[in-house]
PDB file as gemmi writes it, atoms N, CA and C in Angstrom:
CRYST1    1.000    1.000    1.000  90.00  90.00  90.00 P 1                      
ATOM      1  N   UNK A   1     106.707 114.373 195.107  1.00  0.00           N  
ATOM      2  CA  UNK A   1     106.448 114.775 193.741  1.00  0.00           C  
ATOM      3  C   UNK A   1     107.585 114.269 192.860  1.00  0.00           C  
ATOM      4  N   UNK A   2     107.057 114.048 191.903  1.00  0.00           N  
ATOM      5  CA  UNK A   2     108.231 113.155 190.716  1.00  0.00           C  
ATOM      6  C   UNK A   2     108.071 113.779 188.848  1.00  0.00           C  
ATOM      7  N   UNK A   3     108.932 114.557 189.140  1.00  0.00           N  
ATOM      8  CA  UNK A   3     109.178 115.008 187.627  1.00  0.00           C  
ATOM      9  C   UNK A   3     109.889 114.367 186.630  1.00  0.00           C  
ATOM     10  N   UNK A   4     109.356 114.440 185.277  1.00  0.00           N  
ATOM     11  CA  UNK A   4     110.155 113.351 184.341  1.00  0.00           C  
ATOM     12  C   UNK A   4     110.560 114.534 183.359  1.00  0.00           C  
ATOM     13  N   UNK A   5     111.642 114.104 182.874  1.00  0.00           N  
ATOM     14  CA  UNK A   5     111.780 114.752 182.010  1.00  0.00           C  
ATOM     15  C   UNK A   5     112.119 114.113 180.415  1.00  0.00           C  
ATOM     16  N   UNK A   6     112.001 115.033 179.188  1.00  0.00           N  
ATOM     17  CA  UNK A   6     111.944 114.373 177.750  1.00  0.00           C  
ATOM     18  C   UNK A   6     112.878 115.290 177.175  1.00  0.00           C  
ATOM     19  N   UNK A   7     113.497 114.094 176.432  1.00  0.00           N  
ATOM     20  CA  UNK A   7     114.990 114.481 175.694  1.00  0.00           C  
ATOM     21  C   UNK A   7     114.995 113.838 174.585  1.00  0.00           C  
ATOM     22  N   UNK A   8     115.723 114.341 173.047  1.00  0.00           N  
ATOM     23  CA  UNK A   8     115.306 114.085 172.413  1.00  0.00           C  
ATOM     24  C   UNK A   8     117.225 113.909 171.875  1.00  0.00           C  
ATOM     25  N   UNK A   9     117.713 112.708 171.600  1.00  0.00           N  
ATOM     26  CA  UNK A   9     118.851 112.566 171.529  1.00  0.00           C  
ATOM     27  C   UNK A   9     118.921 112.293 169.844  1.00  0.00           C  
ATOM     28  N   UNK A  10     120.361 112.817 169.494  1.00  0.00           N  
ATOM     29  CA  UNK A  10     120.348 113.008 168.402  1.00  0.00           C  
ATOM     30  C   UNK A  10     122.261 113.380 168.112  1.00  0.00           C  
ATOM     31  N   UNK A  11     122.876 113.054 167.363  1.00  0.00           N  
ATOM     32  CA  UNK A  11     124.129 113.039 167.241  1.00  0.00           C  
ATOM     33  C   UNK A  11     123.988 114.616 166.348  1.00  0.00           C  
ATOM     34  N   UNK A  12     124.858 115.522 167.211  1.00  0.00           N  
ATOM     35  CA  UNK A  12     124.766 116.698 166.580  1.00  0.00           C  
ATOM     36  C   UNK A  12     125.973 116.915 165.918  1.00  0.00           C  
ATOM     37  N   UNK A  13     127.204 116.423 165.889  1.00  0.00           N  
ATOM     38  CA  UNK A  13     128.402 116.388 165.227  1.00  0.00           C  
ATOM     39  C   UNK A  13     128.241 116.332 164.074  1.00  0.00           C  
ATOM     40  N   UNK A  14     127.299 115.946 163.325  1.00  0.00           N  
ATOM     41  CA  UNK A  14     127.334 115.736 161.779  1.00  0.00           C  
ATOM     42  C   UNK A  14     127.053 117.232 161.141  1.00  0.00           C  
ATOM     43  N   UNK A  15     127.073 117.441 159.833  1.00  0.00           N  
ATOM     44  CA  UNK A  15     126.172 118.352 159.491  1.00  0.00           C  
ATOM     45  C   UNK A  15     124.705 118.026 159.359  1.00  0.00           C  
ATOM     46  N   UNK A  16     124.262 117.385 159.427  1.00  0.00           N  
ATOM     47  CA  UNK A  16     122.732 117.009 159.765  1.00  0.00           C  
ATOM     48  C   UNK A  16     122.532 115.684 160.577  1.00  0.00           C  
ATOM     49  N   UNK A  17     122.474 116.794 161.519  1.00  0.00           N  
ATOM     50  CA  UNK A  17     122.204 115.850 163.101  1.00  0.00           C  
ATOM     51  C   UNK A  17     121.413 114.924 162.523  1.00  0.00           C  
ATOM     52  N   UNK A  18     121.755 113.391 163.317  1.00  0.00           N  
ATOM     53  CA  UNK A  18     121.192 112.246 163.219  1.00  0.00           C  
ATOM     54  C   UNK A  18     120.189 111.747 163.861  1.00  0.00           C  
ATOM     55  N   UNK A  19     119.073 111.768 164.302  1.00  0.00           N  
ATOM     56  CA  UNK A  19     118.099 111.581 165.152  1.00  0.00           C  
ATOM     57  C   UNK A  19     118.074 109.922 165.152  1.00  0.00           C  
ATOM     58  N   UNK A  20     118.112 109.827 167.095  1.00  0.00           N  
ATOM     59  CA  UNK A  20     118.045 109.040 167.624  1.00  0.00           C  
ATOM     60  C   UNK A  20     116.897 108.382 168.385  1.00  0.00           C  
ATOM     61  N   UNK A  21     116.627 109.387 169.284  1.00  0.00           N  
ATOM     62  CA  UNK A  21     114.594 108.861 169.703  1.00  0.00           C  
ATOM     63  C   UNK A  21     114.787 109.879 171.093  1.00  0.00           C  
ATOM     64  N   UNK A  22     113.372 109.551 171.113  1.00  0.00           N  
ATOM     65  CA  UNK A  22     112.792 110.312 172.668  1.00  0.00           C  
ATOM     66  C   UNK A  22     113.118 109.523 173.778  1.00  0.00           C  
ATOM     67  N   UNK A  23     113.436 110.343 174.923  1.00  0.00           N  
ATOM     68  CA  UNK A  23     114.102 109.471 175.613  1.00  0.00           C  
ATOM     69  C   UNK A  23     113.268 110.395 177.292  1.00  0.00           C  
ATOM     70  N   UNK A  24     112.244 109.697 177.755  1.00  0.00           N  
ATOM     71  CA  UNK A  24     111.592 110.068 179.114  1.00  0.00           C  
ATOM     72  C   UNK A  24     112.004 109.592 180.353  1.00  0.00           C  
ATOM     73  N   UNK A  25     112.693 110.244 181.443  1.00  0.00           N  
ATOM     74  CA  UNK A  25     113.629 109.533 182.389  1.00  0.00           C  
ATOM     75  C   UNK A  25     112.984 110.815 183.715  1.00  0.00           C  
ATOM     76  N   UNK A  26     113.457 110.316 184.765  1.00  0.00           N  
ATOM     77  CA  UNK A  26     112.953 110.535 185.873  1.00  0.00           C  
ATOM     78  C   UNK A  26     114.474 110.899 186.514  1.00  0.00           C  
ATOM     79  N   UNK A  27     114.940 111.240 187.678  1.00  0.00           N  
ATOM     80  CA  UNK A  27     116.360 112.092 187.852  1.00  0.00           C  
ATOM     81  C   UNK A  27     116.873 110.463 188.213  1.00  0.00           C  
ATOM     82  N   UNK A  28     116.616 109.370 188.382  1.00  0.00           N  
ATOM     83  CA  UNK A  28     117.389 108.000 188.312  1.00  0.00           C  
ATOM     84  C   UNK A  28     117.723 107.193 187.222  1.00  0.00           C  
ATOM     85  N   UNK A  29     116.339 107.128 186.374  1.00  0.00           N  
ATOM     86  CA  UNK A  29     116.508 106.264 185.174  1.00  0.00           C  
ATOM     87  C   UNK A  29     115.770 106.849 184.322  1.00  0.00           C  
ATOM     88  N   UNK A  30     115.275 106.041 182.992  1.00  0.00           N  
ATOM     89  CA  UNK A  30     115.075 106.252 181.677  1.00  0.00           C  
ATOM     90  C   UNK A  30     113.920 105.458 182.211  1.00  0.00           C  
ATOM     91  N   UNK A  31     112.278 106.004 182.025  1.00  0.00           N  
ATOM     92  CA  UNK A  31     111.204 105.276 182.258  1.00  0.00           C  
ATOM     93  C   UNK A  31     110.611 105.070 180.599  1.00  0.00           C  
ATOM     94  N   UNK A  32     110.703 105.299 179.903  1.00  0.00           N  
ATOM     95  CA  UNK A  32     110.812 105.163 178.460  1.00  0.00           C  
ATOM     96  C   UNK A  32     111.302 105.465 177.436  1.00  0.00           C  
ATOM     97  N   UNK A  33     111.516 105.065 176.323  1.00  0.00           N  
ATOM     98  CA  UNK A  33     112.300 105.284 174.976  1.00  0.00           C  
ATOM     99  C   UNK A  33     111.517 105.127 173.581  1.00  0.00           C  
ATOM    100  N   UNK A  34     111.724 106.019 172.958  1.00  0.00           N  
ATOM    101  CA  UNK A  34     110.605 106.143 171.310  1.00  0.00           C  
ATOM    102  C   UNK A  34     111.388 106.489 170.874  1.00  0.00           C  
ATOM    103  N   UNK A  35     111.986 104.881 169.653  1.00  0.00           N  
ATOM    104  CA  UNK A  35     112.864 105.002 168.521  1.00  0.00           C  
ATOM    105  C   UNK A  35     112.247 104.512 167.204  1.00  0.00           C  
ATOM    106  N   UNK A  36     111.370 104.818 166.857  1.00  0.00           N  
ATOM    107  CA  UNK A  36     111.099 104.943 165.579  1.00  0.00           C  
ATOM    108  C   UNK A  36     112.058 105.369 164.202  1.00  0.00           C  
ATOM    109  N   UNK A  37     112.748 106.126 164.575  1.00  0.00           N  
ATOM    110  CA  UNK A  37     113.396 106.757 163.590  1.00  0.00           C  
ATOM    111  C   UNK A  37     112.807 108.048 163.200  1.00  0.00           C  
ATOM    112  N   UNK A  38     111.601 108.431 163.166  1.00  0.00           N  
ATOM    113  CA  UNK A  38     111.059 109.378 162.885  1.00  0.00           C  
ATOM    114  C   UNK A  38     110.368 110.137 163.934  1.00  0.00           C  
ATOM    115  N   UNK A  39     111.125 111.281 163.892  1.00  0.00           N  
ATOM    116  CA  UNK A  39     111.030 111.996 165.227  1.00  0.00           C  
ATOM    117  C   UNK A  39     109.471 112.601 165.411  1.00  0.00           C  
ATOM    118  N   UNK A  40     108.946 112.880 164.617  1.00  0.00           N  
ATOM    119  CA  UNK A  40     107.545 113.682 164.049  1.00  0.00           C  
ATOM    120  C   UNK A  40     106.690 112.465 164.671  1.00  0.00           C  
ATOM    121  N   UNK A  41     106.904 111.546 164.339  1.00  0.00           N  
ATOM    122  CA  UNK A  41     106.161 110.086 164.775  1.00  0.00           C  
ATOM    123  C   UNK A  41     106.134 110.039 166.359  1.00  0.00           C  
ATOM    124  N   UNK A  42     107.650 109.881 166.779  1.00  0.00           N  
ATOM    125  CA  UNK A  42     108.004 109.319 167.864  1.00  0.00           C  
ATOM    126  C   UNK A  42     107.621 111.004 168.875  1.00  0.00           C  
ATOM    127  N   UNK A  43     107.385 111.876 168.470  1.00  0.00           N  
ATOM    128  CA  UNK A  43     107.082 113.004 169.267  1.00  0.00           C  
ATOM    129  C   UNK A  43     105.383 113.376 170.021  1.00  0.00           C  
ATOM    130  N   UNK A  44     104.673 112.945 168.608  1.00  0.00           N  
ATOM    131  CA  UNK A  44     103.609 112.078 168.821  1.00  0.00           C  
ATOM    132  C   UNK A  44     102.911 111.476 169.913  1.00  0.00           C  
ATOM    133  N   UNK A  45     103.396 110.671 169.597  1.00  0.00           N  
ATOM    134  CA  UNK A  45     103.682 109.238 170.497  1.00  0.00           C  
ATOM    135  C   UNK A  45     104.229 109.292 172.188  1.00  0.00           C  
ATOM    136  N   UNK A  46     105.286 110.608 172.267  1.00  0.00           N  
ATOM    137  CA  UNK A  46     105.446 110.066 173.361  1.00  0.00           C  
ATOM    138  C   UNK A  46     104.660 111.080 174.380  1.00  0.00           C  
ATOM    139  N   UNK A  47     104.101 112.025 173.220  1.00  0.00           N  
ATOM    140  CA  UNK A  47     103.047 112.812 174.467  1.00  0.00           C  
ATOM    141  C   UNK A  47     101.729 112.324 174.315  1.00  0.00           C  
ATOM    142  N   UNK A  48     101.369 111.271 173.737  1.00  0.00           N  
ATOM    143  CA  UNK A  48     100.325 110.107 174.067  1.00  0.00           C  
ATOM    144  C   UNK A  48     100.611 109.658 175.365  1.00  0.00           C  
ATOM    145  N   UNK A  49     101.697 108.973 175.586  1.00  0.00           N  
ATOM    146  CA  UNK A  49     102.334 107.998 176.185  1.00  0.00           C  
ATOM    147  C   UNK A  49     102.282 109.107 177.842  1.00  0.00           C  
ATOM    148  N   UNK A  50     102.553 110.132 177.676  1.00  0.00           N  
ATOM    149  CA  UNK A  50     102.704 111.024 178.920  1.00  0.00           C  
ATOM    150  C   UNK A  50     101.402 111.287 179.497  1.00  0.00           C  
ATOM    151  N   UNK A  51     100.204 111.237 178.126  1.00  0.00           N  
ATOM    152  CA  UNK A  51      99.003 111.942 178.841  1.00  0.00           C  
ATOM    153  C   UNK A  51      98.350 110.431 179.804  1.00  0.00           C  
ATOM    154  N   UNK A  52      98.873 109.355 179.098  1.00  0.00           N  
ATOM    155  CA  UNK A  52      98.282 107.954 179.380  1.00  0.00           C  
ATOM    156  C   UNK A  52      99.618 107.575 180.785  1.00  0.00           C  
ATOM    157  N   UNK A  53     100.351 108.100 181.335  1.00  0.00           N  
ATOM    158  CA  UNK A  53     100.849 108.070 182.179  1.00  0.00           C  
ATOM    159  C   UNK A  53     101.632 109.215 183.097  1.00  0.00           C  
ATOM    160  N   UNK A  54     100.174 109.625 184.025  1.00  0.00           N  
ATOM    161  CA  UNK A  54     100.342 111.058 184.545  1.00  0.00           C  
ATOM    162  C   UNK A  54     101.555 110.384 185.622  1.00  0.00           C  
ATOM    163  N   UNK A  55     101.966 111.742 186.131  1.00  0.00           N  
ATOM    164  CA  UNK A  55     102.634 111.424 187.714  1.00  0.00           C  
ATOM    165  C   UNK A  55     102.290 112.556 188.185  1.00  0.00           C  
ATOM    166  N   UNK A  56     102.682 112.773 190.349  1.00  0.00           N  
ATOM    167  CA  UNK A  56     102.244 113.599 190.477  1.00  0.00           C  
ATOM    168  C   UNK A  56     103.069 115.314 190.467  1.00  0.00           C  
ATOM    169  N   UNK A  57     103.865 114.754 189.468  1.00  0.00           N  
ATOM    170  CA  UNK A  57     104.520 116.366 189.139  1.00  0.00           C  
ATOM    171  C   UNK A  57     104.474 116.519 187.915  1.00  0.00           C  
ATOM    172  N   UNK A  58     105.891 116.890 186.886  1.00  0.00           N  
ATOM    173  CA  UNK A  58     105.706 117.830 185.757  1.00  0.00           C  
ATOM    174  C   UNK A  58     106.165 117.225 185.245  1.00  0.00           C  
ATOM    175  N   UNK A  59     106.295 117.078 183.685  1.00  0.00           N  
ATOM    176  CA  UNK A  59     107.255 116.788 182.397  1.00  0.00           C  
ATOM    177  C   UNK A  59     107.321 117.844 181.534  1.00  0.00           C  
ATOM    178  N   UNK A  60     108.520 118.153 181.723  1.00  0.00           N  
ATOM    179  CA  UNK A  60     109.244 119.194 181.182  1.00  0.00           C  
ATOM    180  C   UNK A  60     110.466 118.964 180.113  1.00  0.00           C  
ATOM    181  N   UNK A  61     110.715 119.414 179.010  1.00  0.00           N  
ATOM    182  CA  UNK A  61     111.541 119.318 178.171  1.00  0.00           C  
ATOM    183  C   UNK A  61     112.811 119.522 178.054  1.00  0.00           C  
ATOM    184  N   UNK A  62     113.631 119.211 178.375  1.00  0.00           N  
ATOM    185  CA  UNK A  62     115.106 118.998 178.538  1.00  0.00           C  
ATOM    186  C   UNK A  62     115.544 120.112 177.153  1.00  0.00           C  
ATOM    187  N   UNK A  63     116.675 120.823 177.513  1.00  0.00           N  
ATOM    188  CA  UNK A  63     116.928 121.733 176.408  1.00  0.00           C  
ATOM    189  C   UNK A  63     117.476 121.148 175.019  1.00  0.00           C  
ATOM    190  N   UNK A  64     117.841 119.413 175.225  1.00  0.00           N  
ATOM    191  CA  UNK A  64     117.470 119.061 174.190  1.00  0.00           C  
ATOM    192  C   UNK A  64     116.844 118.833 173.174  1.00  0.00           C  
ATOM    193  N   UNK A  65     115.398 119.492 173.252  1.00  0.00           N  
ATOM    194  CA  UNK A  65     114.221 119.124 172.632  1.00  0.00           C  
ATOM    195  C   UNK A  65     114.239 120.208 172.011  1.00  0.00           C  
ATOM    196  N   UNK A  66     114.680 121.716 172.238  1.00  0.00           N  
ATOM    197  CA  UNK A  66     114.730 122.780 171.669  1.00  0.00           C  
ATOM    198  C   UNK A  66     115.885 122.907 170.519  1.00  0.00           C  
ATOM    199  N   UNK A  67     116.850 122.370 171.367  1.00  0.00           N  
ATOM    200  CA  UNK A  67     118.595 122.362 170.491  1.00  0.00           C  
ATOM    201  C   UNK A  67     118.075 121.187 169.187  1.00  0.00           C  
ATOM    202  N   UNK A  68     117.607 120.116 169.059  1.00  0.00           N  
ATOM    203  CA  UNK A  68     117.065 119.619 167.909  1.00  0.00           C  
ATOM    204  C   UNK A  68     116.525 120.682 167.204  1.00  0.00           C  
ATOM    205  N   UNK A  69     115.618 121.031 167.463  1.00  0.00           N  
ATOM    206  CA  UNK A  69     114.538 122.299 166.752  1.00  0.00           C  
ATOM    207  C   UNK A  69     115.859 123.139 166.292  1.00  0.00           C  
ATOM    208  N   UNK A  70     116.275 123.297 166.222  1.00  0.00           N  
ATOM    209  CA  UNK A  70     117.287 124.955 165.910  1.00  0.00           C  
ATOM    210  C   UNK A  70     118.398 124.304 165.554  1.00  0.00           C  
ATOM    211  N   UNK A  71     118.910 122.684 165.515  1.00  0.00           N  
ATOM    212  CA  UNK A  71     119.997 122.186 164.462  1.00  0.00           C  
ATOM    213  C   UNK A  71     119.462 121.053 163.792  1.00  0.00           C  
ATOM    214  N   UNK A  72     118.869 120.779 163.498  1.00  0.00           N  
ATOM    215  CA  UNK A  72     118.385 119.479 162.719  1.00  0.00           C  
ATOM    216  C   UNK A  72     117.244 120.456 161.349  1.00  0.00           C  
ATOM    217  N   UNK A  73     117.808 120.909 160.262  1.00  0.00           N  
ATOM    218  CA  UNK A  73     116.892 121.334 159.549  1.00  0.00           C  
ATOM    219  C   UNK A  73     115.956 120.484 158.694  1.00  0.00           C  
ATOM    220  N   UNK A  74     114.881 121.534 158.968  1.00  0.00           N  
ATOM    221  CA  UNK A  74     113.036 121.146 158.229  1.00  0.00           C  
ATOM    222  C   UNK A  74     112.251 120.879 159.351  1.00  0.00           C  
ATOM    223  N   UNK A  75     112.883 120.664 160.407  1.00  0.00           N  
ATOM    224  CA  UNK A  75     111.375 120.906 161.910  1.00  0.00           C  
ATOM    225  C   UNK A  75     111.478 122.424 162.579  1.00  0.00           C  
ATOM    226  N   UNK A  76     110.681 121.863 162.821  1.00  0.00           N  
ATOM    227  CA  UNK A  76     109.503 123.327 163.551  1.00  0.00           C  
ATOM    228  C   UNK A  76     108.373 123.327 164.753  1.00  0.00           C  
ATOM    229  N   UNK A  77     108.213 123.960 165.544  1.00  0.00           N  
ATOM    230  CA  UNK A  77     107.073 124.164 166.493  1.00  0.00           C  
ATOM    231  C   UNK A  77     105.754 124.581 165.849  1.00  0.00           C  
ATOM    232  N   UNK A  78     104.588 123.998 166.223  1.00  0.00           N  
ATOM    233  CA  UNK A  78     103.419 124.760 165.624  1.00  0.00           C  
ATOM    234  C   UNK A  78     102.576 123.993 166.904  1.00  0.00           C  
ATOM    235  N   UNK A  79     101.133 124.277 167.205  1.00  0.00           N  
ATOM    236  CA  UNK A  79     100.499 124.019 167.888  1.00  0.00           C  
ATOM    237  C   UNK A  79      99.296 123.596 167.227  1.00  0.00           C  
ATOM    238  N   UNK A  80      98.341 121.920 168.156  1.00  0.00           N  
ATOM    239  CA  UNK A  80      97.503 121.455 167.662  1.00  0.00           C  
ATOM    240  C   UNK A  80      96.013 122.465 168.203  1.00  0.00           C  
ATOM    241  N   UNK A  81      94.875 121.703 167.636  1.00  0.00           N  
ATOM    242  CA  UNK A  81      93.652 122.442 167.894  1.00  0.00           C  
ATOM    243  C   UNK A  81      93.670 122.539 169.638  1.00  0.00           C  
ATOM    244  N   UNK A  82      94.295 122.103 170.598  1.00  0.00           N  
ATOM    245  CA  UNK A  82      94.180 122.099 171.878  1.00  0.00           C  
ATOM    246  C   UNK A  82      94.854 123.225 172.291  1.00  0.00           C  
ATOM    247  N   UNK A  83      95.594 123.264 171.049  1.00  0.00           N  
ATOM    248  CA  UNK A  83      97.125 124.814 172.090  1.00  0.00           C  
ATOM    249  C   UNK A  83      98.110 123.844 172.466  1.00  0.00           C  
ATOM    250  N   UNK A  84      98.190 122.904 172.231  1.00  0.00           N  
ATOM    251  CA  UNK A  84      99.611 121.642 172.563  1.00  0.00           C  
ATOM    252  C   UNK A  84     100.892 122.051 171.334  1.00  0.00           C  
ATOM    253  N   UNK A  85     101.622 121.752 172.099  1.00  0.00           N  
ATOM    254  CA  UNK A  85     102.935 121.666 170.998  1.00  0.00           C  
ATOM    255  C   UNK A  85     102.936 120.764 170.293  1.00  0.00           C  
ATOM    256  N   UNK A  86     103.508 120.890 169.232  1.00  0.00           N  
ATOM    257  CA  UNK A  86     103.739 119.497 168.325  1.00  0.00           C  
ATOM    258  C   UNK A  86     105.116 120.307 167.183  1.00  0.00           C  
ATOM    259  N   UNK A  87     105.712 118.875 167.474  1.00  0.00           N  
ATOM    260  CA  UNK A  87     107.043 119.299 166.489  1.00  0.00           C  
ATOM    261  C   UNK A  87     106.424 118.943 165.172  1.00  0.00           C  
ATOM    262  N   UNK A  88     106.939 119.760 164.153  1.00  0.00           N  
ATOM    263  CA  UNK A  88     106.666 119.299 162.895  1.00  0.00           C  
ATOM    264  C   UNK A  88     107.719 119.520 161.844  1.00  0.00           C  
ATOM    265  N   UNK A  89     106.849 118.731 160.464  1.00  0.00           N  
ATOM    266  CA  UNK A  89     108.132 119.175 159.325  1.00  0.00           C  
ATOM    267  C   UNK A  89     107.960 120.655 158.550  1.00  0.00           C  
ATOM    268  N   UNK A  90     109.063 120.908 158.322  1.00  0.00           N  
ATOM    269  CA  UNK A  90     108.382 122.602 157.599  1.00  0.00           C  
ATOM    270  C   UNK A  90     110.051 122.437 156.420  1.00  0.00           C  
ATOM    271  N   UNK A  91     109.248 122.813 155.255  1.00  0.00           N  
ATOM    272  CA  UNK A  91     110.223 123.097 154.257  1.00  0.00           C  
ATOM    273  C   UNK A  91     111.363 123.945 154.590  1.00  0.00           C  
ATOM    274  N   UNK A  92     112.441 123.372 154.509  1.00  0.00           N  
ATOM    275  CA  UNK A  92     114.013 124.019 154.793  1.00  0.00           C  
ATOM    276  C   UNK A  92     114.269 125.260 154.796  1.00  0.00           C  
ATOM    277  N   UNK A  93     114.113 125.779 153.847  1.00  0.00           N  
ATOM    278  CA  UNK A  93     114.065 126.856 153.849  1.00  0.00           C  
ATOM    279  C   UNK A  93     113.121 127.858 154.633  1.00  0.00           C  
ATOM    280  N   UNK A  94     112.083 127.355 154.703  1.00  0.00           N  
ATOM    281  CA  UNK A  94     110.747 128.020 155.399  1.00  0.00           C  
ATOM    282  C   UNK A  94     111.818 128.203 157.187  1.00  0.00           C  
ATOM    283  N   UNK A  95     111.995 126.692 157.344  1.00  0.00           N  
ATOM    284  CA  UNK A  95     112.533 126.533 158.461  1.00  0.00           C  
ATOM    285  C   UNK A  95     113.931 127.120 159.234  1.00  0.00           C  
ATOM    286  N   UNK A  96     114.607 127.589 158.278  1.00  0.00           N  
ATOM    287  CA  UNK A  96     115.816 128.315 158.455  1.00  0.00           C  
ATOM    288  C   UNK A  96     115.480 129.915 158.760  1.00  0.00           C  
ATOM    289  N   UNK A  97     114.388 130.629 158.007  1.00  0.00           N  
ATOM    290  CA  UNK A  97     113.994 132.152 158.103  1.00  0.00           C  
ATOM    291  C   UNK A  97     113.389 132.027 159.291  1.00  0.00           C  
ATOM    292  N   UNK A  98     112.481 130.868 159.423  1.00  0.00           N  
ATOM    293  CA  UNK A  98     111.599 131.169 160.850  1.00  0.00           C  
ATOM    294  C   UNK A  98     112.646 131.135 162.272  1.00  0.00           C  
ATOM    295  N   UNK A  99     113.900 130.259 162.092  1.00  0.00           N  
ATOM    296  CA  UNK A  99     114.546 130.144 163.212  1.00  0.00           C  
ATOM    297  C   UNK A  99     115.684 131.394 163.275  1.00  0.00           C  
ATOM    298  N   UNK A 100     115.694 131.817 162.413  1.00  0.00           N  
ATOM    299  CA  UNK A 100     116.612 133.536 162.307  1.00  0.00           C  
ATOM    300  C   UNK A 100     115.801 134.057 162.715  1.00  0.00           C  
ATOM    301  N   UNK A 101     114.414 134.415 162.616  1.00  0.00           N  
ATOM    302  CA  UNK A 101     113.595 135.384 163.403  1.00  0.00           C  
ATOM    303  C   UNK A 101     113.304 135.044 164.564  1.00  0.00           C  
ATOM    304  N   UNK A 102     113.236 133.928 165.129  1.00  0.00           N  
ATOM    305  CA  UNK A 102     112.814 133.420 167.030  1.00  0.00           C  
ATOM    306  C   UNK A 102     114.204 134.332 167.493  1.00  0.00           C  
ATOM    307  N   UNK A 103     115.604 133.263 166.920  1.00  0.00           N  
ATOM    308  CA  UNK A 103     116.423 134.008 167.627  1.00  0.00           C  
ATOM    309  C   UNK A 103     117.209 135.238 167.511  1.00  0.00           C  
TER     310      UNK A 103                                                      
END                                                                             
């Protein structure tokens, strides 16, 4: 069984983390990379890219994918008509009250 996992790299030192791209790797290497620049795009995209290339274990989200969500303000979690995750944009402010109430 072969699990991949998705990370979402991003220079957090700034005051507004810099987004870098999705980054899907397996516990040896990096089996793909989505640098668009736009993370909403490239988030997209790379769970296209996952459903169009199963394996026979899991892809699971690296706690990077969360730590974006909760320092990079104006994204957000919401779910499509399937019940899938999808990162999205949400007005700053909207996005700052909603992440004081998760945590």
């Amino acid at each position: 069984m072969t699990n991949r996992f998705i990370s979402i790299e991003y220079d957090e030192t700034s005051g507004d983390p810099e987004y870098k791209g999705i980054i899907v790797s397996d516990l040896r290497k990096t089996v793909t990379t989505i640098m668009t620049g736009d993370v909403v795009a490239d988030f997209a995209t790379m769970k296209e890219w996952c459903r169009s290339n199963p394996v026979a274990g899991r892809y699971m989200y690296s706690s990077s994918v969360d730590h974006f969500v909760f320092d990079a303000p104006g994204y957000g979690w919401s779910t499509n008509e399937d019940g899938s995750d999808q990162l999205i944009r949400v007005p700053t402010e909207h996005a700052l009250s909603a992440k004081a109430t998760v945590a």
